[in-house]
Structure formats: structure tokens, C-alpha cells
Chimera marker file (.cmm) of the C-alpha trace (Angstrom):
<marker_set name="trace">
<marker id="1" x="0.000" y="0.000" z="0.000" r="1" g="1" b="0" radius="0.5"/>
<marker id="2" x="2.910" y="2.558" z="1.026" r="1" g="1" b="0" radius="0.5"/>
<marker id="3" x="6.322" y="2.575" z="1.755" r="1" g="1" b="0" radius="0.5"/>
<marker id="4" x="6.990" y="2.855" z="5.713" r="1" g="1" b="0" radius="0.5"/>
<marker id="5" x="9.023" y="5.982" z="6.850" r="1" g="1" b="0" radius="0.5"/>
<marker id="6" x="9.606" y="7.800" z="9.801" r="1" g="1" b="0" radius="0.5"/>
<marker id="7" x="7.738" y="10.837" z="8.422" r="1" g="1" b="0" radius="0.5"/>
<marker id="8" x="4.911" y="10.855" z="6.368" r="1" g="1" b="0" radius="0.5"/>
<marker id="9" x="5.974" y="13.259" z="3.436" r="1" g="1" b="0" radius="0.5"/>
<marker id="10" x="4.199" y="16.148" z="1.970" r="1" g="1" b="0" radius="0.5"/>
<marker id="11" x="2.698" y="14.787" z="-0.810" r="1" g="1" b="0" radius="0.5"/>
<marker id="12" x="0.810" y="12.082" z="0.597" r="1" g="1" b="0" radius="0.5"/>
<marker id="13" x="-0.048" y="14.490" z="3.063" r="1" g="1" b="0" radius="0.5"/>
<marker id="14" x="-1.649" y="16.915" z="0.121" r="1" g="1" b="0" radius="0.5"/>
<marker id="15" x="-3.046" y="14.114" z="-1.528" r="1" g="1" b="0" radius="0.5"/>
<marker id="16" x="-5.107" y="13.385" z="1.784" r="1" g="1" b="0" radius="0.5"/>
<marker id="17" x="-6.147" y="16.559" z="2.005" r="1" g="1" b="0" radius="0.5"/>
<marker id="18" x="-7.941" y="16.600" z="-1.365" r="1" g="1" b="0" radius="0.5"/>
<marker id="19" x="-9.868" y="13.377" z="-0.775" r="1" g="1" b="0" radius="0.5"/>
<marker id="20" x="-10.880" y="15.433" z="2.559" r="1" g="1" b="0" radius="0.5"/>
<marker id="21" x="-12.003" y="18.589" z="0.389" r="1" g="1" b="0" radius="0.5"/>
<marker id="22" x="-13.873" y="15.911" z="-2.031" r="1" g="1" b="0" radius="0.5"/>
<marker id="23" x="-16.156" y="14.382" z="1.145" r="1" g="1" b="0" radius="0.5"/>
<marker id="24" x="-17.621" y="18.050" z="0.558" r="1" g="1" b="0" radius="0.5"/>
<marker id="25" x="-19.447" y="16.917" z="-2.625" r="1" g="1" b="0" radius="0.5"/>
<marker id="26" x="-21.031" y="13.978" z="-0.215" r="1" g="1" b="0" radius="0.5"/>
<marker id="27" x="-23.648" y="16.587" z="1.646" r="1" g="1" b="0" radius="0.5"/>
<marker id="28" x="-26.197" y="16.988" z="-1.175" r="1" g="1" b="0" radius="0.5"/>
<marker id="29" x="-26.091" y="13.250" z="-2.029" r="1" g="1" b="0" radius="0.5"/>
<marker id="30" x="-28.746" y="10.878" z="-0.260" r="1" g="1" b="0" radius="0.5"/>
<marker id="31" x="-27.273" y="8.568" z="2.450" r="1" g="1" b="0" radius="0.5"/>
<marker id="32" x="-28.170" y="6.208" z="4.508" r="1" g="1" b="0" radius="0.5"/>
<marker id="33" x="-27.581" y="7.208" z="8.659" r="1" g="1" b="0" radius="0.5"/>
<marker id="34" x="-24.710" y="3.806" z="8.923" r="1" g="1" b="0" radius="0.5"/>
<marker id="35" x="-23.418" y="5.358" z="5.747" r="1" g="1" b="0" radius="0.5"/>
<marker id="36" x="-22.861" y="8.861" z="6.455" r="1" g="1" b="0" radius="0.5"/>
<marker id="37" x="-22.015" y="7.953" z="10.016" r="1" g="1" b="0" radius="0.5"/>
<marker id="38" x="-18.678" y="5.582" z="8.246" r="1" g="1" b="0" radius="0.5"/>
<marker id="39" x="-17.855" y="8.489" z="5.791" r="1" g="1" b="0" radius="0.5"/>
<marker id="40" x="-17.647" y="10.937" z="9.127" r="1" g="1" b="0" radius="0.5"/>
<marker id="41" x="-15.570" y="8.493" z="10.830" r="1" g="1" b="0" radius="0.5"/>
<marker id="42" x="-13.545" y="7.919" z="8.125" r="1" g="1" b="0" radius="0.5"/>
<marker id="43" x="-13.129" y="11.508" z="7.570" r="1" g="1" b="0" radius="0.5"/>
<marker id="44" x="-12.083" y="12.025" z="10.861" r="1" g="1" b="0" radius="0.5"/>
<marker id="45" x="-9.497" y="9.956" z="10.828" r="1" g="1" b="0" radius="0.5"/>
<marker id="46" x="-7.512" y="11.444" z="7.790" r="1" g="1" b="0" radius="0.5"/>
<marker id="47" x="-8.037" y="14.936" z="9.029" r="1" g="1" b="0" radius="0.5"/>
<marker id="48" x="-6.145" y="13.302" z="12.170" r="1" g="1" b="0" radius="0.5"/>
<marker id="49" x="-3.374" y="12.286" z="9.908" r="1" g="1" b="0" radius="0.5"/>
<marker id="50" x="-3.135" y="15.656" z="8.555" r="1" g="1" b="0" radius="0.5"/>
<marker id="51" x="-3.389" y="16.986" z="11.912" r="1" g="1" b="0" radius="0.5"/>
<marker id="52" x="-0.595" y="14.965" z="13.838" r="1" g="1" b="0" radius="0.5"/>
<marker id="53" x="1.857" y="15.937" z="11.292" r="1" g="1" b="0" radius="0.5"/>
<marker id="54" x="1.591" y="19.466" z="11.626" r="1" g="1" b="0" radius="0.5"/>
<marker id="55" x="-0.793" y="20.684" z="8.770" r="1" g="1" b="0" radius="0.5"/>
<marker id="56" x="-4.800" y="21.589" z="8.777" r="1" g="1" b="0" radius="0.5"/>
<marker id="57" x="-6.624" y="21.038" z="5.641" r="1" g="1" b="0" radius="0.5"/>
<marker id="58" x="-7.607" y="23.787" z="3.071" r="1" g="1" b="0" radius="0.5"/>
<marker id="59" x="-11.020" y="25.255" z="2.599" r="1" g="1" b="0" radius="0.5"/>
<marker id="60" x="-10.288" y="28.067" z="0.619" r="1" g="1" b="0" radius="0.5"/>
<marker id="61" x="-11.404" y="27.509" z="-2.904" r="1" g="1" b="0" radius="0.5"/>
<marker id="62" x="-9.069" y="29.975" z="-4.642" r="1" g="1" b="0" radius="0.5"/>
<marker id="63" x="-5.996" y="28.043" z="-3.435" r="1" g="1" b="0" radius="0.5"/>
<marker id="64" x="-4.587" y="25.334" z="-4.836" r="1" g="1" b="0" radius="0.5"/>
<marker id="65" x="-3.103" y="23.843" z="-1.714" r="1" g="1" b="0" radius="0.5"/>
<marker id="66" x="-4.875" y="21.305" z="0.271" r="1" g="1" b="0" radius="0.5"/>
<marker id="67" x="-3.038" y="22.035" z="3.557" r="1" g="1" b="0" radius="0.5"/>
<marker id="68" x="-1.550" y="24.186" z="5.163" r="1" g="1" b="0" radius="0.5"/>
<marker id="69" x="1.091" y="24.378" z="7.702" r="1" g="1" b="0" radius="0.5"/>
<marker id="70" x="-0.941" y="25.070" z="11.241" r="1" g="1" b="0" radius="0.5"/>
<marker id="71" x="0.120" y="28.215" z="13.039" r="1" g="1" b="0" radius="0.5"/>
<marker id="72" x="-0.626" y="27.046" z="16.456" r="1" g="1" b="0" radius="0.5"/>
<marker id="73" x="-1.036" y="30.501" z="17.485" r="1" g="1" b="0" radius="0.5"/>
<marker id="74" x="-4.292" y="30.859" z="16.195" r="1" g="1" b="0" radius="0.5"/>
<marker id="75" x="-7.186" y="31.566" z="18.014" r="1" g="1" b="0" radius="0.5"/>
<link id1="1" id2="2" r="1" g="1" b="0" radius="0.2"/>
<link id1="2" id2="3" r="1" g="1" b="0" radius="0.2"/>
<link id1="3" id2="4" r="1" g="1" b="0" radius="0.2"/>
<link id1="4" id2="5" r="1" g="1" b="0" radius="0.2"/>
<link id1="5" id2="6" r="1" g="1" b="0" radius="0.2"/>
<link id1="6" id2="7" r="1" g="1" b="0" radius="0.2"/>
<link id1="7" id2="8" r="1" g="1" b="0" radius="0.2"/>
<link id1="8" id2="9" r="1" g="1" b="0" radius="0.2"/>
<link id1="9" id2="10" r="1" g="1" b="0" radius="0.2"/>
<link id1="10" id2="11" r="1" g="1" b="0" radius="0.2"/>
<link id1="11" id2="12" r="1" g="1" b="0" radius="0.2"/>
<link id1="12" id2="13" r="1" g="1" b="0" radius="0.2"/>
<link id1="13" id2="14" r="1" g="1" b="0" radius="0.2"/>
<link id1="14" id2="15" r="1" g="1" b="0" radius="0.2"/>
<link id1="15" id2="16" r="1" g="1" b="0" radius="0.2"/>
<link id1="16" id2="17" r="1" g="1" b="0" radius="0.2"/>
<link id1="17" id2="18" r="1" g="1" b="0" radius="0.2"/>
<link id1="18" id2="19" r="1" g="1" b="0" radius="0.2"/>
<link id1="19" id2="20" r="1" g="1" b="0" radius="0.2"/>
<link id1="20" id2="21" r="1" g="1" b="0" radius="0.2"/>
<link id1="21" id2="22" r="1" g="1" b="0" radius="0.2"/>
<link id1="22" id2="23" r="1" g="1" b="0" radius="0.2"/>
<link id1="23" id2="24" r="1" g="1" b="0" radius="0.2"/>
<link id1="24" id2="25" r="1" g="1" b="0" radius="0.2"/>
<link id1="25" id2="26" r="1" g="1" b="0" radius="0.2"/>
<link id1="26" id2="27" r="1" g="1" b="0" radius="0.2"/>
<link id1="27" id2="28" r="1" g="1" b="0" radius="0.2"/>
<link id1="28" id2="29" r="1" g="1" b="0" radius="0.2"/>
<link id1="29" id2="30" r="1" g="1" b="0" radius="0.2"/>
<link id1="30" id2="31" r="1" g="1" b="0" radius="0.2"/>
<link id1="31" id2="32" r="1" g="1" b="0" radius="0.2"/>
<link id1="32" id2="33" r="1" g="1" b="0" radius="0.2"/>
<link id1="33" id2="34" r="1" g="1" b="0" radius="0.2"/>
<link id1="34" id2="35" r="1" g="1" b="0" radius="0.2"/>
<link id1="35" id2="36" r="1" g="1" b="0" radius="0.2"/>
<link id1="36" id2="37" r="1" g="1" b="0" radius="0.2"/>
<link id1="37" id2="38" r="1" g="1" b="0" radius="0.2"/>
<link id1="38" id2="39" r="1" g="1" b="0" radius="0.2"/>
<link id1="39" id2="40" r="1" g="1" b="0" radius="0.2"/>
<link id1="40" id2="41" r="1" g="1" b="0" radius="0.2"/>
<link id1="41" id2="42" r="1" g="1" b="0" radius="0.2"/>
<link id1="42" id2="43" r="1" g="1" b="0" radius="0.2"/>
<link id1="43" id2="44" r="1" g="1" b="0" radius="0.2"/>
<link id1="44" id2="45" r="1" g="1" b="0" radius="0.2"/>
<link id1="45" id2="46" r="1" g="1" b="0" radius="0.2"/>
<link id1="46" id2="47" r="1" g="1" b="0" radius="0.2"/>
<link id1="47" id2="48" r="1" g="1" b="0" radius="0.2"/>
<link id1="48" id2="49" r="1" g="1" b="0" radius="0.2"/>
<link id1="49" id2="50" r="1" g="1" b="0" radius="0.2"/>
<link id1="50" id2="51" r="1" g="1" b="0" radius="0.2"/>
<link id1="51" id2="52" r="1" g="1" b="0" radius="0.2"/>
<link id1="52" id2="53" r="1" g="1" b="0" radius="0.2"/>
<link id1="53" id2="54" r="1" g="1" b="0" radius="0.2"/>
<link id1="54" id2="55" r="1" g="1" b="0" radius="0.2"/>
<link id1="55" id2="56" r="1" g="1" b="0" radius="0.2"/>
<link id1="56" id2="57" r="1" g="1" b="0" radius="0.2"/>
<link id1="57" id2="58" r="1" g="1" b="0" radius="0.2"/>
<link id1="58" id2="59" r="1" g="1" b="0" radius="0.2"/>
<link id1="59" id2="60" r="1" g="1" b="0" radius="0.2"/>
<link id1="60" id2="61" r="1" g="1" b="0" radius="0.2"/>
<link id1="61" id2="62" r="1" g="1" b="0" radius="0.2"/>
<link id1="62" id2="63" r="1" g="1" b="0" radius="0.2"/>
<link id1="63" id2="64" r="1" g="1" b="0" radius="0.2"/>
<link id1="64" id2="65" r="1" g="1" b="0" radius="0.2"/>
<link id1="65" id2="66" r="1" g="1" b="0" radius="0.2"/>
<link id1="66" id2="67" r="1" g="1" b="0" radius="0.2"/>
<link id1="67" id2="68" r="1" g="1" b="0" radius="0.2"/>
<link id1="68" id2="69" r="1" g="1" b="0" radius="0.2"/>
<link id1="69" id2="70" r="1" g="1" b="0" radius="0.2"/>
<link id1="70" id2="71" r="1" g="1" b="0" radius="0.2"/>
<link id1="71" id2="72" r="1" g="1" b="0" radius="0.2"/>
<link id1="72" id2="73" r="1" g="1" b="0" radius="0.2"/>
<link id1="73" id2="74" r="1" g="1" b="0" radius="0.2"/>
<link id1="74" id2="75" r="1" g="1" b="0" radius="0.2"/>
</marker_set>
């Protein structure tokens, strides 16, 4: 599936990012409650991935970067 590092690198981490922008597209489509309840979980857990390795994902439309670094400072 992937090759094992120490760090997770910057692309996969961008790459993870878009499939988190693309769950987006998933709130006008009909689901079932097990269904939707999955895709959150499973949501969740790649915005943790993005998360523990210092990077938030995205929202801005105009950009075309998925993540950013996090400024912890932020409030």
C-alpha cells in the first residue's frame, strides 16, 4: 500500500487533504444514517493524519493547496 518511513511526506499528506475537500461533494447526495455515520468516521481519521503531522486542511477555494502548515497561534 505505502512505503513505511519515519515521516509521512508532503505529498501524501496533500493528496489526503484533497480526498478530505472531495467528502464536501457527499452533503447533497442521499445517504443512509450507517453510511454517512462511516464516511464521518472515516473523515475524521484522515483529518487526524493531517493533523498529527503538523498541517490543517484547506477550505479556501481559490488556493490550490490542500493544507496548510498550522500556526498554532491561532485563536
Amino acid at each position: 500500500m505505502s512505503v513505511l518511513s519515519q515521516k509521512t511526506e508532503y505529498k501524501a499528506l496533500a493528496i489526503i487533504g484533497r480526498i478530505i475537500k472531495e467528502f464536501e461533494n457527499l452533503h447533497l447526495l442521499n445517504m443512509t444514517k450507517i453510511d454517512d455515520e462511516d464516511l464521518t468516521k472515516a473523515r475524521n481519521l484522515l483529518e487526524t493524519i493531517i493533523q498529527s503531522n503538523g498541517y490543517k486542511v484547506n477550505y479556501n477555494g481559490n488556493s490550490k493547496k490542500s493544507i496548510l502548515k498550522n500556526n498554532y497561534n491561532e485563536h
